[in-house]
C-alpha positions as CSV (number, residue, x, y, z in Angstrom):
1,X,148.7,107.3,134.2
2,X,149.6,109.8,137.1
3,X,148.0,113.6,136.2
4,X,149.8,116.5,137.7
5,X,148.0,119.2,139.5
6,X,147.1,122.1,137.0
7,X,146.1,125.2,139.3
8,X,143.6,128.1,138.2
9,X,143.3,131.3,138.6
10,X,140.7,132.4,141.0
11,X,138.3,135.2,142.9
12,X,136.6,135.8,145.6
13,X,133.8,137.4,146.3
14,X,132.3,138.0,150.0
15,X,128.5,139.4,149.9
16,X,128.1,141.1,153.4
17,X,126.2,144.6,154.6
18,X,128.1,144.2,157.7
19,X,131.6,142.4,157.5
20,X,134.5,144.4,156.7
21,X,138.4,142.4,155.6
22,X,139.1,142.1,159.7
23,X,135.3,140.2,159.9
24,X,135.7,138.2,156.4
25,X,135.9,135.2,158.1
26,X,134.6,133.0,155.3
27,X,136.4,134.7,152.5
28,X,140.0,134.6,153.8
29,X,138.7,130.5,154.6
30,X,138.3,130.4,151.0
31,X,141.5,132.1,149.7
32,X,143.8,130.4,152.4
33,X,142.0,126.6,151.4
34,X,142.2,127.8,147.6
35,X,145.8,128.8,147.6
36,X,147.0,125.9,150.2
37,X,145.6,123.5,147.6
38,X,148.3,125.4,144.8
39,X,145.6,127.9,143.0
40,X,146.5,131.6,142.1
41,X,144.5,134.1,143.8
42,X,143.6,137.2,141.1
43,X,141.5,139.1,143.2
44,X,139.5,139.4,146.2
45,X,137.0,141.8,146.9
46,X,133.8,142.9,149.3
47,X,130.1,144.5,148.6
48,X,127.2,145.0,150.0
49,X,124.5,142.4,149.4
50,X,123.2,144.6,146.5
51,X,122.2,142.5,143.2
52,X,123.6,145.2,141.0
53,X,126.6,145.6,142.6
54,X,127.2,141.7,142.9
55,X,126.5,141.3,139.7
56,X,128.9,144.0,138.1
57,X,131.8,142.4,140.2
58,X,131.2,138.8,138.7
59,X,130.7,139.9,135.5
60,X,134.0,141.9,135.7
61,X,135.6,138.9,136.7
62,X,134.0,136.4,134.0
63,X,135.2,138.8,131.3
64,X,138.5,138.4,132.2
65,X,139.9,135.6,130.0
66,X,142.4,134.6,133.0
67,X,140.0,134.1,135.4
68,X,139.0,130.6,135.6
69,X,136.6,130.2,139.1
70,X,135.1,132.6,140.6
71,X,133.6,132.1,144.7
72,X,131.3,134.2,146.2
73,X,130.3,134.0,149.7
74,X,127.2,135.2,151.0
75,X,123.6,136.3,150.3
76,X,122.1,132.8,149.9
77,X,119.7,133.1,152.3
78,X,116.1,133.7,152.1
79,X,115.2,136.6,153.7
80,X,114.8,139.9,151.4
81,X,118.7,141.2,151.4
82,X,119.8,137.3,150.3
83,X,120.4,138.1,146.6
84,X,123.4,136.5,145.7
85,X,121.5,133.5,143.5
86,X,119.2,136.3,141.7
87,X,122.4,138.0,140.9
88,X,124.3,135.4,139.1
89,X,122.0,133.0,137.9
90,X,121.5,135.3,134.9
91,X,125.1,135.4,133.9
92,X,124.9,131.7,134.3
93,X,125.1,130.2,130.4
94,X,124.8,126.9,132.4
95,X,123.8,126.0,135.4
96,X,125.6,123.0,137.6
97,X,122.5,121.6,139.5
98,X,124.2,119.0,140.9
99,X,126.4,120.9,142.7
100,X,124.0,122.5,145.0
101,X,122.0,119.2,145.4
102,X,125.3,117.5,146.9
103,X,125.8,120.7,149.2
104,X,122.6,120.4,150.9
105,X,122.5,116.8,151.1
106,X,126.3,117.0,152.8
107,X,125.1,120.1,154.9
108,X,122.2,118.1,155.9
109,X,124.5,115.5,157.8
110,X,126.1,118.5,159.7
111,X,123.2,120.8,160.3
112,X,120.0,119.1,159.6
113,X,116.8,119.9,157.8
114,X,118.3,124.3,158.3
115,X,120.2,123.0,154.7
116,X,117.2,123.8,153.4
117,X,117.7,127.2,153.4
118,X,120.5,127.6,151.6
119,X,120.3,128.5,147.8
120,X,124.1,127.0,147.3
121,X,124.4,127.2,143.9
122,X,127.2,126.4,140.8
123,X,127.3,127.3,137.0
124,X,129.5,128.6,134.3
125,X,129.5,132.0,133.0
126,X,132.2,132.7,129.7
127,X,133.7,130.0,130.7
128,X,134.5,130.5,133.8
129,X,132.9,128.6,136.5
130,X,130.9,130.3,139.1
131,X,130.8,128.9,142.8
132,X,127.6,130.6,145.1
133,X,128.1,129.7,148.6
134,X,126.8,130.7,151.8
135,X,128.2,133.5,154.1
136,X,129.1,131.2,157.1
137,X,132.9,129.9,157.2
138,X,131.4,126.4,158.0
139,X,129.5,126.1,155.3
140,X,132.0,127.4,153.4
141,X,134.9,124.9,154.4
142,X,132.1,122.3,153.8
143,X,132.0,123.5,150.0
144,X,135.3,123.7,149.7
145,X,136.6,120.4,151.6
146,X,134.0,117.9,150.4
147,X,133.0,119.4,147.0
148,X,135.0,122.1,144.8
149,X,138.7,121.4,146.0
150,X,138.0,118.0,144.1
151,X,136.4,119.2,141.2
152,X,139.2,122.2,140.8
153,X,141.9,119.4,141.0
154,X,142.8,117.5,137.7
155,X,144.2,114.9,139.7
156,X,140.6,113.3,140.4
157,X,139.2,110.7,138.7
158,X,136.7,109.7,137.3
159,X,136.4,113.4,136.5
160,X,137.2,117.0,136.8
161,X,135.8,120.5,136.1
162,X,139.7,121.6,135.8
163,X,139.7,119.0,132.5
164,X,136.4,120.4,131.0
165,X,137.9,124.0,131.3
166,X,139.5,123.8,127.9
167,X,135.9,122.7,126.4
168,X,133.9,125.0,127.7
169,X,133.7,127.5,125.3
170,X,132.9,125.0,122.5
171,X,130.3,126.2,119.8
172,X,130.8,129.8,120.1
């Protein structure tokens, strides 16, 4: 049976102390693949790599019952202003391992054992699914071409986040 494509409303979110809109390389990559593939753009927005202010955008955005993905960009480094995972993971009512495990082990055929360093991370948060992704625009066209353009696409089979969407608020 042939699916049609169901799009979803998205943001983005690029984590930077030193990229303005004219710099956002990676988030205008992410909004221009997004949209191109037939999603909805709701917002997108810039902060500083602060975990408090991170985490009041994405939990602005999770509350909204019309947003369905969020994508942030940045911050998931390790040095000490890389806070992007501490911000989100505790809005995270459950986390998507397997997402970052298949990021690393794809970045690790482009870039080697640096992979490692990235804290790439996936989850759901009010039912809304929550995408953590580094700040560079090739890591972040990886993401999106080899992982989430499928998964946000109802069209792919076996499986699909975009089919879960309407389950994932069960038991509340």
């Amino acid at each position: 049976m042939k699916r049609n494509f169901i799009p979803v409303t998205f943001c983005v979110l690029t984590v930077s102390d030193t990229r303005g809109e004219a710099e956002d390389k990676s988030g205008k990559l992410l909004v221009a693949r997004a949209t191109d593939a037939g999603h909805v753009l709701h917002e997108k927005a810039i902060c500083r790599d602060d975990v408090y202010d991170i985490r009041a955008i994405v939990s602005r955005w999770i509350a909204e019952p019309g947003v369905q993905v969020v994508l942030t960009t940045g911050g998931t480094g390790v040095t000490g202003r890389d806070g992007t995972p501490e911000a989100v993971t505790p809005l995270l009512d459950k986390v998507v391992d397997g997402f970052g495990e298949m990021f690393r082990m794809i970045s690790y055929e482009e870039i080697g054992t640096s992979s490692l360093q990235s804290r790439a991370l996936a989850g759901v948060a009010n039912g809304t699914y929550v995408f953590v992704l580094p700040g560079s625009s090739g890591a972040c066209a990886t993401a999106w071409d080899k992982l989430v353009a499928q998964q946000l696409d109802y069209r792919t089979r076996p499986c699909n986040l975009v089919e879960l969407m309407p389950r994932l608020l069960e038991g509340r």
